[in-house]
C-alpha positions in Angstrom: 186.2 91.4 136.3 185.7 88.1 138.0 188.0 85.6 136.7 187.2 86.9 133.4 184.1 86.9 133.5 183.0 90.8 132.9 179.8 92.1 131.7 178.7 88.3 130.7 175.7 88.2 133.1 172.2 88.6 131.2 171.4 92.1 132.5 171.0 93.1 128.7 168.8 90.6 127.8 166.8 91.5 130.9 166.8 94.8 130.3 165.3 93.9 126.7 162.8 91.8 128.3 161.9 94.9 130.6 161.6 97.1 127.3 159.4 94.8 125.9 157.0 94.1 128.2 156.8 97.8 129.3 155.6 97.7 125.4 153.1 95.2 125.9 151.8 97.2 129.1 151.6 100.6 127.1 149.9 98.8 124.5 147.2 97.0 126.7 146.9 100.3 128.7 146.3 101.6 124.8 143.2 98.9 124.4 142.2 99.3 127.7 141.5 103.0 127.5 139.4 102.1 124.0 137.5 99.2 126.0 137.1 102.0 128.4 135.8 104.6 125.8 133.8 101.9 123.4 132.4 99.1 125.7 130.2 102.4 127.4 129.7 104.0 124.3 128.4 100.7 123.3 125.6 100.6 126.1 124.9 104.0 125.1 124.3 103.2 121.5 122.4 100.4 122.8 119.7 102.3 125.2 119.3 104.7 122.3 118.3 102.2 120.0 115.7 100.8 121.9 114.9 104.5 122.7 114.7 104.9 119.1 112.8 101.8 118.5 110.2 102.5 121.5 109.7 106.0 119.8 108.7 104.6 116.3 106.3 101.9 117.9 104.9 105.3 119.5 104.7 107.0 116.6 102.9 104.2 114.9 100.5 104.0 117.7 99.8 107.5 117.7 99.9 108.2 114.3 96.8 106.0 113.1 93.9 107.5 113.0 91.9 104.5 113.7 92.4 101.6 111.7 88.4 101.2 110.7 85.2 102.1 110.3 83.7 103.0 113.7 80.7 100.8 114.8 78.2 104.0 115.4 78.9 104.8 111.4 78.5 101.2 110.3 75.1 100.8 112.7 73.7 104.0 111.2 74.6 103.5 108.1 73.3 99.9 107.9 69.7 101.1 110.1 69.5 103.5 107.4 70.0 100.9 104.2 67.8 98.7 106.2 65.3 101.2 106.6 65.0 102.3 103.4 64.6 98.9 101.9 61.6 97.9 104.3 60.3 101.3 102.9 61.1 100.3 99.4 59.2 96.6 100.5 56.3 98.4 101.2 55.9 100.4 98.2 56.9 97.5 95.9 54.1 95.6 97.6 51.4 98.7 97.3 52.5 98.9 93.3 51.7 95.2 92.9 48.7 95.3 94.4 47.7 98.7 92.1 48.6 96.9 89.3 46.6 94.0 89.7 43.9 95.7 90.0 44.3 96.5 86.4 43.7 93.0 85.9 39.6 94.0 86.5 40.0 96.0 83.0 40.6 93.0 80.7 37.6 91.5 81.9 35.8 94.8 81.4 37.2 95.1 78.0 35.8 91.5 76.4 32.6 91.8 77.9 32.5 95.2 76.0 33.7 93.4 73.1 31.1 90.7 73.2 28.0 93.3 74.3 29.2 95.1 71.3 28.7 92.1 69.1 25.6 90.9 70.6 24.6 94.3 69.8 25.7 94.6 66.1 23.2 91.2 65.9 20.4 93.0 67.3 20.8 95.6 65.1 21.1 93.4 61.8 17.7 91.5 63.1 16.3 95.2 63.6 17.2 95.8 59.9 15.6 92.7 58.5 12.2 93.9 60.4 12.2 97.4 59.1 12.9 96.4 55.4 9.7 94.0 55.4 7.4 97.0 57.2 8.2 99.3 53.6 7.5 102.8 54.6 6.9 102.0 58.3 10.2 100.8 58.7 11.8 103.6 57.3 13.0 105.5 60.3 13.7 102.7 62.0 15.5 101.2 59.1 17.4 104.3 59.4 18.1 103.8 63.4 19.4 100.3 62.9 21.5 101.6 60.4 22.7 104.0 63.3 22.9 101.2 65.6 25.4 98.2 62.9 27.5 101.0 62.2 28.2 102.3 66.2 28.4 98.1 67.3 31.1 97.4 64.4 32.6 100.8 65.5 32.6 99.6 69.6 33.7 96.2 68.5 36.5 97.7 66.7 37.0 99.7 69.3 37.0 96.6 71.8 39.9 95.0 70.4 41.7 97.8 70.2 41.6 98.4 73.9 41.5 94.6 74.1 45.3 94.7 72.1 46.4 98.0 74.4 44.7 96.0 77.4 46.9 92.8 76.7 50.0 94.7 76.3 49.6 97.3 79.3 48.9 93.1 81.2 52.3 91.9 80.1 54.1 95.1 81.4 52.5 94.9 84.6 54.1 91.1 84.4 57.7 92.5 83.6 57.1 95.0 85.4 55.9 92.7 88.7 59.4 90.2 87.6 61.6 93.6 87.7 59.7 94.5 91.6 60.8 91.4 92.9 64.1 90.9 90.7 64.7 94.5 92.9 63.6 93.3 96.1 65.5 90.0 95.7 69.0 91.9 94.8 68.5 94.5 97.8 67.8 91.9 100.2 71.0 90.4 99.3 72.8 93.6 99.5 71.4 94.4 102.2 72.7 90.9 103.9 76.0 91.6 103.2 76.1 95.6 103.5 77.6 95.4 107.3 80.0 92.5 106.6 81.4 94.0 103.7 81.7 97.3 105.0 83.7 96.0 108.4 86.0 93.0 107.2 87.6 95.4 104.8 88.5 97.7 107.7 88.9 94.7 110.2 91.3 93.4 107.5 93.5 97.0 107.5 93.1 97.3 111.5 94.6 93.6 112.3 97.6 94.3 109.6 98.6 97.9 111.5 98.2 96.3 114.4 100.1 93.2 113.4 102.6 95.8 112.3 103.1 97.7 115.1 102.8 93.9 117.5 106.2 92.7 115.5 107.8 96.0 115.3 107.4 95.8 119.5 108.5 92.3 119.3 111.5 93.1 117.0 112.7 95.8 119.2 111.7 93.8 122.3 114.0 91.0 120.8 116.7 93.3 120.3 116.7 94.2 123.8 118.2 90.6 124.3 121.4 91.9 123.5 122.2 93.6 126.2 122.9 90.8 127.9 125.8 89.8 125.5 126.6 93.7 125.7 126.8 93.7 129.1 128.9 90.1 129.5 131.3 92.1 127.2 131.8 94.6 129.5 132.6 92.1 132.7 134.5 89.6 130.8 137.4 92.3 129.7 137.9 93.8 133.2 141.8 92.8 133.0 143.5 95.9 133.0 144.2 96.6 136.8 145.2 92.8 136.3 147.7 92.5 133.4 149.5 95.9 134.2 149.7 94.4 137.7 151.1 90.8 136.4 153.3 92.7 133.7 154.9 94.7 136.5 155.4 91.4 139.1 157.9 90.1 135.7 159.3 93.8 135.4 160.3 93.6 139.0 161.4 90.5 139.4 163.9 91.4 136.1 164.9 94.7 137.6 166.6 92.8 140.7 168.9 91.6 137.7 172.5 93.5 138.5 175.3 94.1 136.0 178.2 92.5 136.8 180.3 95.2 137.0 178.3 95.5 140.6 179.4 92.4 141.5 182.6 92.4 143.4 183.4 89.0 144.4 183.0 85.4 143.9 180.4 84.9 146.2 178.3 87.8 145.1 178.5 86.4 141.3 177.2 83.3 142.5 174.5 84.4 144.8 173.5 86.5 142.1 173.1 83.1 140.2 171.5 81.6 142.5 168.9 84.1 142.5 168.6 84.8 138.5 168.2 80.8 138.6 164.5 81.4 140.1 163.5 84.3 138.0 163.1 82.5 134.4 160.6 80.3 136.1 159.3 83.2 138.1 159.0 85.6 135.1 157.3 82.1 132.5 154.7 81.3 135.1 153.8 84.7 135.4 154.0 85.5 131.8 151.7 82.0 131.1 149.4 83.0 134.1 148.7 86.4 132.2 148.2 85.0 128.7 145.9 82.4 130.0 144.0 85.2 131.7 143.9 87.5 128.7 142.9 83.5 126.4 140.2 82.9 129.2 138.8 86.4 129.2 139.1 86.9 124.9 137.6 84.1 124.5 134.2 84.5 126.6 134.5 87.9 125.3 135.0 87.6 121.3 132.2 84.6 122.3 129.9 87.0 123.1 130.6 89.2 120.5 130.3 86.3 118.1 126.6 85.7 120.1 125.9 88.9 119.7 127.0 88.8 116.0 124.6 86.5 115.1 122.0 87.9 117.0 122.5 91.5 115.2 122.4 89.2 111.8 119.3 87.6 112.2 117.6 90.6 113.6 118.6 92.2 110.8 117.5 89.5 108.6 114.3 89.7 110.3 114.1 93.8 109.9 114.4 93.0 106.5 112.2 91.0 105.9 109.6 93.2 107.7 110.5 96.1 105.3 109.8 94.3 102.3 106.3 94.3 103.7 105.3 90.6 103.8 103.5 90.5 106.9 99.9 88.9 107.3 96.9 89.5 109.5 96.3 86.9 111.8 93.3 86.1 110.1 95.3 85.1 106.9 97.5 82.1 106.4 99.2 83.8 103.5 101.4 87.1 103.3 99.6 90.5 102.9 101.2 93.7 102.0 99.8 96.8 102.6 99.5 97.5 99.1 97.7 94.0 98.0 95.2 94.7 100.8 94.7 98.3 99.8 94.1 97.1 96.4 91.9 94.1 98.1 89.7 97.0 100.2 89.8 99.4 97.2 88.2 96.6 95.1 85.4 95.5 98.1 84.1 98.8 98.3 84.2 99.8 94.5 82.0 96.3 93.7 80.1 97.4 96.7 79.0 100.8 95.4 78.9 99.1 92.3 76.1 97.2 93.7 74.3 100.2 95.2 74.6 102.2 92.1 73.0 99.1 89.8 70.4 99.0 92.8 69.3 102.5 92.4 69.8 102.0 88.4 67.1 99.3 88.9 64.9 101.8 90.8 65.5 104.4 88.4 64.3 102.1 86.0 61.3 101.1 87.6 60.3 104.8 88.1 60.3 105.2 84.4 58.7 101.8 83.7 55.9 102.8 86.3 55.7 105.8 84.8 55.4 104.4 81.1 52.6 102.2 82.5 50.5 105.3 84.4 51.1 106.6 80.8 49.7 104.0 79.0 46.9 103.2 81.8 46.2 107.4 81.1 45.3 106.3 77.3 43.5 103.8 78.0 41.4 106.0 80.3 40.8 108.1 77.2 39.9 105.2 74.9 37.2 104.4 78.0 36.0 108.1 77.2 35.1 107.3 73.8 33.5 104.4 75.0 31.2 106.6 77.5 30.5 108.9 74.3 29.2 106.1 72.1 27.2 104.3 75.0 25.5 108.2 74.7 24.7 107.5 71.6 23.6 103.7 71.9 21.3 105.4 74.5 19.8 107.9 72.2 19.4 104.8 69.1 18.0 103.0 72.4 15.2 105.8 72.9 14.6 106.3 69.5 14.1 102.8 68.3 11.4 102.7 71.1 9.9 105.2 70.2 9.6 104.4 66.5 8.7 100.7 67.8 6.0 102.4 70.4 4.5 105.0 67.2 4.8 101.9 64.4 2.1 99.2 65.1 4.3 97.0 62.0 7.0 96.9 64.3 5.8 95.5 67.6 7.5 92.7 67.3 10.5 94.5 67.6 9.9 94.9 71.4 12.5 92.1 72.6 15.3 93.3 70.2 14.4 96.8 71.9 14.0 95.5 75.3 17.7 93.4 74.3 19.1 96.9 72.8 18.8 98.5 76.5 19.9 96.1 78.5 23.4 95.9 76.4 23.1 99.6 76.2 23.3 99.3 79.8 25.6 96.9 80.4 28.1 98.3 78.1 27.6 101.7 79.9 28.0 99.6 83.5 31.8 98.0 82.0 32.7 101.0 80.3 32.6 102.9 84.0 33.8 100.0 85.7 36.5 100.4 84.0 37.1 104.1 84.2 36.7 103.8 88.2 39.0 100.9 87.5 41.8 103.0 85.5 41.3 106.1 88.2 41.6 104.4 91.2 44.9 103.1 89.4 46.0 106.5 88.7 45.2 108.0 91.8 46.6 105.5 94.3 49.9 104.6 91.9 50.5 108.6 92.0 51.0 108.7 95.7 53.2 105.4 95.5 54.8 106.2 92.8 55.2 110.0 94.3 56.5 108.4 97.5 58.6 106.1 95.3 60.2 108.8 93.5 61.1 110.5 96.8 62.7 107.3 98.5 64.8 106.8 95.4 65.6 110.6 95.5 66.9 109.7 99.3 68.6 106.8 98.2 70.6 109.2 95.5 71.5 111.1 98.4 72.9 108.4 100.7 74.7 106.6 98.0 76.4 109.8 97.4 76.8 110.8 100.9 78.1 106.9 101.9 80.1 107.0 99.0 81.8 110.1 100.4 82.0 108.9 103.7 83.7 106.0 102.2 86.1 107.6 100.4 87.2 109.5 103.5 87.9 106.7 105.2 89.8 105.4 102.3 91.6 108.3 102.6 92.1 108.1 106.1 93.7 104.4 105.6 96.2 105.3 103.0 97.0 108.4 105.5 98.0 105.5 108.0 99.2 103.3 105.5 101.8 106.0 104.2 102.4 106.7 108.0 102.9 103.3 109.2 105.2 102.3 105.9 107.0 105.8 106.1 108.2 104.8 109.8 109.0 100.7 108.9 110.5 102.1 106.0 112.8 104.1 107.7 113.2 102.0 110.7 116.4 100.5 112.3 116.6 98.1 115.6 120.2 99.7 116.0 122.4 103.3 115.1 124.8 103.8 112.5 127.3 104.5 115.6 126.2 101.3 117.4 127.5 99.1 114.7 130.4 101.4 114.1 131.6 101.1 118.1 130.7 97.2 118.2 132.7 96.6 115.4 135.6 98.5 116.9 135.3 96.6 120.4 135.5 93.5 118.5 138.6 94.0 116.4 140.2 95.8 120.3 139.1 91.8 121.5 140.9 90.4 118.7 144.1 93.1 119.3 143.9 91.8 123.3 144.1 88.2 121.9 147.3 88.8 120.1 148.5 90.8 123.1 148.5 86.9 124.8 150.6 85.6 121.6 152.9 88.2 121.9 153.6 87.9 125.9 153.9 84.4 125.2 156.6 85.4 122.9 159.0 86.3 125.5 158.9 82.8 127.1 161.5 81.6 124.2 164.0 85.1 125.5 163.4 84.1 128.6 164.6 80.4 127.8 167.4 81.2 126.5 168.5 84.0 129.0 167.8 80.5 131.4 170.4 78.5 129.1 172.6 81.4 129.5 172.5 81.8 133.3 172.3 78.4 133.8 175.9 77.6 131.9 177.4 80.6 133.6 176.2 79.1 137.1 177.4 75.8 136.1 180.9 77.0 135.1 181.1 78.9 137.4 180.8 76.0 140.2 183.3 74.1 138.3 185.9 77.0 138.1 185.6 77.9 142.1 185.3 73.8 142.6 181.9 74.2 144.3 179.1 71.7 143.9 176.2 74.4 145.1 175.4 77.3 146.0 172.4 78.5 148.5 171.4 81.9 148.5 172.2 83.9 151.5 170.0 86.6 151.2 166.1 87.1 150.8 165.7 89.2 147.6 163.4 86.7 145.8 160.9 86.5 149.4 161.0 90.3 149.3 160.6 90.4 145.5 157.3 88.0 146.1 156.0 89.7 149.0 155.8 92.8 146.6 153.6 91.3 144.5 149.7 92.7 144.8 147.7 90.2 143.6 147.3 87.0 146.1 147.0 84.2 143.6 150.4 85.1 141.8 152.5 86.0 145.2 151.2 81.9 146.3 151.9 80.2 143.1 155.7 82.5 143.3 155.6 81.1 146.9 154.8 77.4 145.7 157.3 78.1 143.2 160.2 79.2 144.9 159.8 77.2 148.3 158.2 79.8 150.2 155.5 79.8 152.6 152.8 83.0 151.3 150.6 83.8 154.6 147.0 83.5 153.9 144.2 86.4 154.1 146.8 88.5 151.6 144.2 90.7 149.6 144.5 90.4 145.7 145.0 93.1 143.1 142.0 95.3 142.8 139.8 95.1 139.6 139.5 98.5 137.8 135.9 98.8 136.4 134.9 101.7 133.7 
């Protein structure tokens, strides 16, 4: 005891002090090994994302089979469309000029018609003759009986042909009208065949490649965090530096000695003396290593906060590229990949729409052509009769010449003769003008028409094959449509365990930032182990009559010159009153 004072030095409170902040260190050391295990783990997770993303992007690229129509298939199929409608131009112009040759016929028919009245006079003048020559004009009589009733028959027979004449002229007109209705609608089809056939493609390629462009540019974007990432890592490199700060206070407390130790007056008050310096000692050091652990938090939970927001709108942005509204570049509105599916399906069903009425028209035409060889074949009957009763005009014709040559009463029946045989002849000259007329018809319309029939044949066949060729590629473009969207659909800028690890490193930042509240803590012990030393010092001037007392020994100096990191042994020095040579190295900064 010295002068009853035992045991009332602050070694306890020390000692407490000691226990706590040895806490405080095996709880940083605690974080510190988790910083060590997630920040890496972090950078890990990090690399394989991008790995991850780089391998989707690849698979994208890899997995499209082309995105369009190549130009060698467009090219041959459009020479071949082009080709057979210059084929189909010809024809259409060797059919028009067949059928107006037909025109000839009408012209044929009405001066048969008009012969054959003409004739059907002659023969009533004949008749008048023969009845006034009695008995003379018997036969004759009798041949110009012959002769009215085969003119009333050809001039019945006239407009007959004349009516099936007219009618077979308006279907050549409808007929003409439907030619160039045909070549009017091709042409057209055949103007917009290539464009059709590559924007709809065009329009797919330019939305995968889109696609795949803003995948790279999402992952490429994503990349940007490892800058944050990696500031994370620098900024929380404390741990050689606290532990090294915590243990400057511990041994600065441990020089504390019981009192019991203490065996005289002088020793209480040097020890005094020296516990004066180590409150301000231990604060400075304990607000030197919370500021440390505020600076270092504070850039660090920053950057977390950075890359926060960075992970939210990339994932905002991911999210919105799922959902699929992303446009070509051609497009100022949104396009999914369905909607432009639906938009191609629709282009190249109207467009085989459009060849399939085409060859409809054709078909139709082959069966109008057809019904008009058909009717042109009955007309070249009806011409038949015609050649068999211009037989038979000629036989009235040699008859009534005779009987005019062998009846002396009937010489003046030598013009309506003469007139008989020269519309005999005439009639005979229309009726095969217009048989050579109706045969050259048939025989050049059957090689058109033949070839006709074969082209549309042809065009059959390539509708069908271009349909199928079509409908592979179709096929081909929901195969990369289901490809790309299976991969977007499934794809992720960042792992499961990457959000898992970063959300652990930022609740260890905010744990590291309460380890600077709690360190600050101990300022208030310390303040009032201060108030307690100081009192005891004070009293125990007063009781031995002394107004100061200098320290005679250098504890504190060696205490100081213990320290390892430079910048806390000079501000101790500054602190304290001593001098701290310069050059001494600073703690060493333990990187994981």
């Amino acid at each position: 005891m010295i002068n009853g004072y035992m045991d009332t030095l602050p070694f306890a409170e020390t000692s407490d002090l000691v226990r706590s902040l040895k806490q405080i260190e095996s709880s940083t050391e605690e974080l510190f090994l988790e910083f060590a295990y997630t920040l890496p783990e972090l950078v890990k997770e990090m690399k394989q994302s991008l790995a991850s993303s780089d391998d989707a992007i690849h698979a994208m690229e890899r997995g499209v089979q082309g995105g369009g129509v190549d130009d060698g298939a467009v090219h041959r199929w459009t020479d071949q469309f082009q080709s057979m409608a210059e084929r189909d131009s010809h024809l259409f112009d060797q059919l028009r000029a067949a059928v107006g040759n037909l025109q000839e016929i009408s012209a044929s028919i009405e001066h048969i018609r008009l012969d054959s009245e003409d004739m059907e006079i002659v023969s009533l003048n004949a008749m008048t003759v023969a009845l006034k020559a009695g008995n003379a004009g018997r036969a004759f009589s009798y041949i110009t009986e012959e002769l009215k009733k085969l003119s009333n028959r050809t001039v019945a027979l006239s407009d007959d042909v004349s009516r099936r004449g007219n009618a077979l002229i308006e279907s050549f007109s409808h007929f003409e009208a439907e030619l160039e209705q045909t070549r009017t609608v091709q042409g057209e089809l055949l103007d917009t065949f290539r464009e059709r056939i590559t924007r709809t493609f065009e329009d797919f390629s330019r939305v995968v490649q889109t696609t795949i462009r803003e995948t790279r540019d999402l992952r490429d974007r994503s990349g940007t965090l490892q800058t944050p990432i990696n500031g994370m890592m620098e900024t929380i490199q404390l741990q050689d530096l606290i532990r090294q700060s915590i243990d400057h206070i511990i041994l600065a407390l441990e020089e504390v000695k019981p009192e019991e130790a203490l065996s005289s007056t002088e020793e209480v008050l040097d020890e005094l003396a020296f516990l004066r310096d180590i409150p301000r000692l231990a604060t400075a050091l304990i607000n030197d290593v919370a500021e440390q652990i505020d600076a270092s938090t504070a850039s660090f939970l920053s950057l977390t906060d950075n890359a926060e927001k960075c992970l939210q709108d990339l994932e905002r942005e991911r999210r919105l590229f799922l959902s699929g509204t992303r446009s070509a570049e051609s497009s100022s509105d949104n396009v999914t990949f369905e909607a432009l599916m639906r938009e191609m399906t629709a282009i190249l069903e109207e467009l085989l729409r459009d060849l399939n009425r085409n060859l409809k028209r054709k078909e139709n035409l082959v069966k109008r052509s057809d019904e008009i060889a058909g009717s042109v074949e009955e007309l070249q009957d009806t011409f038949r009769v015609f050649q068999t009763l211009v037989s038979r005009f000629h036989s009235i014709d040699i008859a009534a010449r005779i009987e005019v040559a062998k009846q002396s009463t009937l010489r003046s029946m030598e013009n309506s003769t003469e007139q008989m045989t020269r519309l005999t002849r005439k009639i005979g000259d229309d009726v095969e003008s217009s048989l050579a007329v109706t045969r050259s018809f048939i025989d050049s319309t059957a090689v058109v028409m033949n070839s006709f029939r074969e082209a549309h044949r042809e065009e059959v066949l390539f509708a069908g094959r271009f349909q199928q060729d079509m409908q592979s590629y179709v096929d081909m473009l929901h195969t990369d449509r289901d490809h790309i969207t299976g991969i977007v659909g499934n794809f992720s800028l960042f792992t499961d365990r990457f959000f898992q690890v970063f959300t652990r490193s930022k609740e260890n930042g905010k744990k590291l930032q309460e380890t600077a509240d709690e360190i600050r803590k101990l300022i208030k012990k310390i303040d009032s182990m201060k108030q307690d030393i100081e009192k005891r010092y004070q009293q125990t001037l007063r009781e031995n009559d002394v107004s100061d007392w200098t320290i005679e020994d250098n504890r504190l100096r060696e205490i100081i010159e213990r320290f390892t990191i430079f910048t806390q042994k000079q501000q101790a020095g500054e602190l304290v009153g001593f001098e701290i040579e310069q050059g001494t190295a600073a703690g060493d900064v333990t990187l994981f």
